[in-house]
FILUMTOR-259957 format. One record per residue (C-alpha): x, y, z. Coordinates in steps of 0.001 Angstrom, whole numbers, padded with zeros to 6 digits, always signed. Example, Ala and Ser with C-alpha at 12.3 -4.5 7.8 and 13.67 -1.06 7.14 Angstrom:
<sites>
+012300-004500+007800+013670-001060+007140
</sites>
This chain:
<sites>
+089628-008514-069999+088047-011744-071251+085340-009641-072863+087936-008346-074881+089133-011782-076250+085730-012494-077104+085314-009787-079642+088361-010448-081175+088720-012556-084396+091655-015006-083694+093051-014040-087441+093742-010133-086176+096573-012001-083846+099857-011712-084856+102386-014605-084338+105955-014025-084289+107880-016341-086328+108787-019580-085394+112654-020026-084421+114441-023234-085470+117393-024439-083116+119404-027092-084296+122288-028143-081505+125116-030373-082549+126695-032350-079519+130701-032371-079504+130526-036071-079647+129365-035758-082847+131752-033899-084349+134266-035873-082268+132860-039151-084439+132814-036895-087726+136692-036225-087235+137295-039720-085990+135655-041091-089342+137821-038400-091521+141146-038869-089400+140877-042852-089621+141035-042490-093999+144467-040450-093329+147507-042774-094109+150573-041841-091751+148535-040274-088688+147293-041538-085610+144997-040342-082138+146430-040041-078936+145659-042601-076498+144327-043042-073233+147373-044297-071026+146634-046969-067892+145607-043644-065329+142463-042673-067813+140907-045989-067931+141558-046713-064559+139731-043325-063344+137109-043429-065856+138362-040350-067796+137794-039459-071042+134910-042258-071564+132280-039655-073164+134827-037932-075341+137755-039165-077893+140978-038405-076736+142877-035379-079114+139744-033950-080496+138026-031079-079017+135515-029027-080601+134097-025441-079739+130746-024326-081342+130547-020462-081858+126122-020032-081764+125498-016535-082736+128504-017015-085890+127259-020632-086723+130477-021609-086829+132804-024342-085316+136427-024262-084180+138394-027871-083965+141662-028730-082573+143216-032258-083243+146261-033415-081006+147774-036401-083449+150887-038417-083843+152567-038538-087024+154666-041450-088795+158549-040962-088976+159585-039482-092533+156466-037948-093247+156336-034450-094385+154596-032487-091872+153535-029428-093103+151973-031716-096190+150093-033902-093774+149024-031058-091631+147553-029486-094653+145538-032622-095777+144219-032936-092595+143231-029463-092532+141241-029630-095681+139732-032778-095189+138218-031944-091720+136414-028696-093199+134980-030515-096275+133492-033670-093776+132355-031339-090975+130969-028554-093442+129106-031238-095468+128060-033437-092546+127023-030339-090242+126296-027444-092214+127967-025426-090234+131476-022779-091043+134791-024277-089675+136152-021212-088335+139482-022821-087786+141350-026359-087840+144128-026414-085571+146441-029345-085854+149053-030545-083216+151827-032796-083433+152263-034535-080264+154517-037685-081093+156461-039564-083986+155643-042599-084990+158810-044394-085182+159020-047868-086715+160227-050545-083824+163490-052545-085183+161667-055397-084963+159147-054648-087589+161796-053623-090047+163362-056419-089822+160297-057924-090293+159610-055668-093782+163026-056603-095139+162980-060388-094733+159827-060137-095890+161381-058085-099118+163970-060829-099586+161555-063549-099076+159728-062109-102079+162774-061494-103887+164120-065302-103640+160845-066203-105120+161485-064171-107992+164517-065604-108663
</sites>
């Protein structure tokens, strides 16, 4: 058998081509959507509550943003679990999230966003105290009009 390699010129060998694998970790799509999501007036992520932190869940991965990666389609499928502001339209704001996780994952990854699926979990409502706040505020400035 190793007279056989002998003879043989090492150019008669044929290579197979060489594969390139690229792997994404959730975490960084998790930072990609946390980066988008944070430029998006009138939303917010879920948090943590007291039970998490004191268990040590959810260190490793943000909270309302999980991420499935398809291999053999090269795509990606995200779901975001936010909290919207009182008197926001939310069909509107669920569409401009939409669109602007596909454009920053698409560019930043390279790879299809099969599908962007946004949940509602909560309303922001604005306490009474921080009203208040605004419309003293308001007159404040208006006084110093006049």
């Amino acid at each position: 058998m190793y007279d056989k390699l002998k003879n043989m010129d090492a150019r008669e060998i044929e290579l197979p081509e060489t594969v390139f694998i690229r792997d994404i970790e959730t975490r960084v799509f998790q930072a990609i959507a946390l980066q988008c999501l944070a430029k998006i007036e009138g939303i917010s992520l879920l948090e943590g509550n007291l039970f998490d932190s004191l268990l040590g869940r959810d260190l490793e991965r943000v909270k309302g943003i999980h991420v499935e990666q398809d291999q053999k389609k090269h795509s990606v499928d995200i779901r975001v679990e936010i909290n919207i502001q009182y008197g926001l339209s939310i069909p509107e704001k669920a569409e401009e999230v939409q669109t602007k996780l596909v454009e920053e994952i698409s560019r930043w990854s390279g790879l299809h966003v099969a599908t962007v699926h946004v949940i509602f979990k909560n309303m922001i409502i604005p306490s009474v105290d921080s009203q208040k706040k605004e419309e003293s505020d308001a007159n404040t400035e208006m006084e110093e009009v006049f």
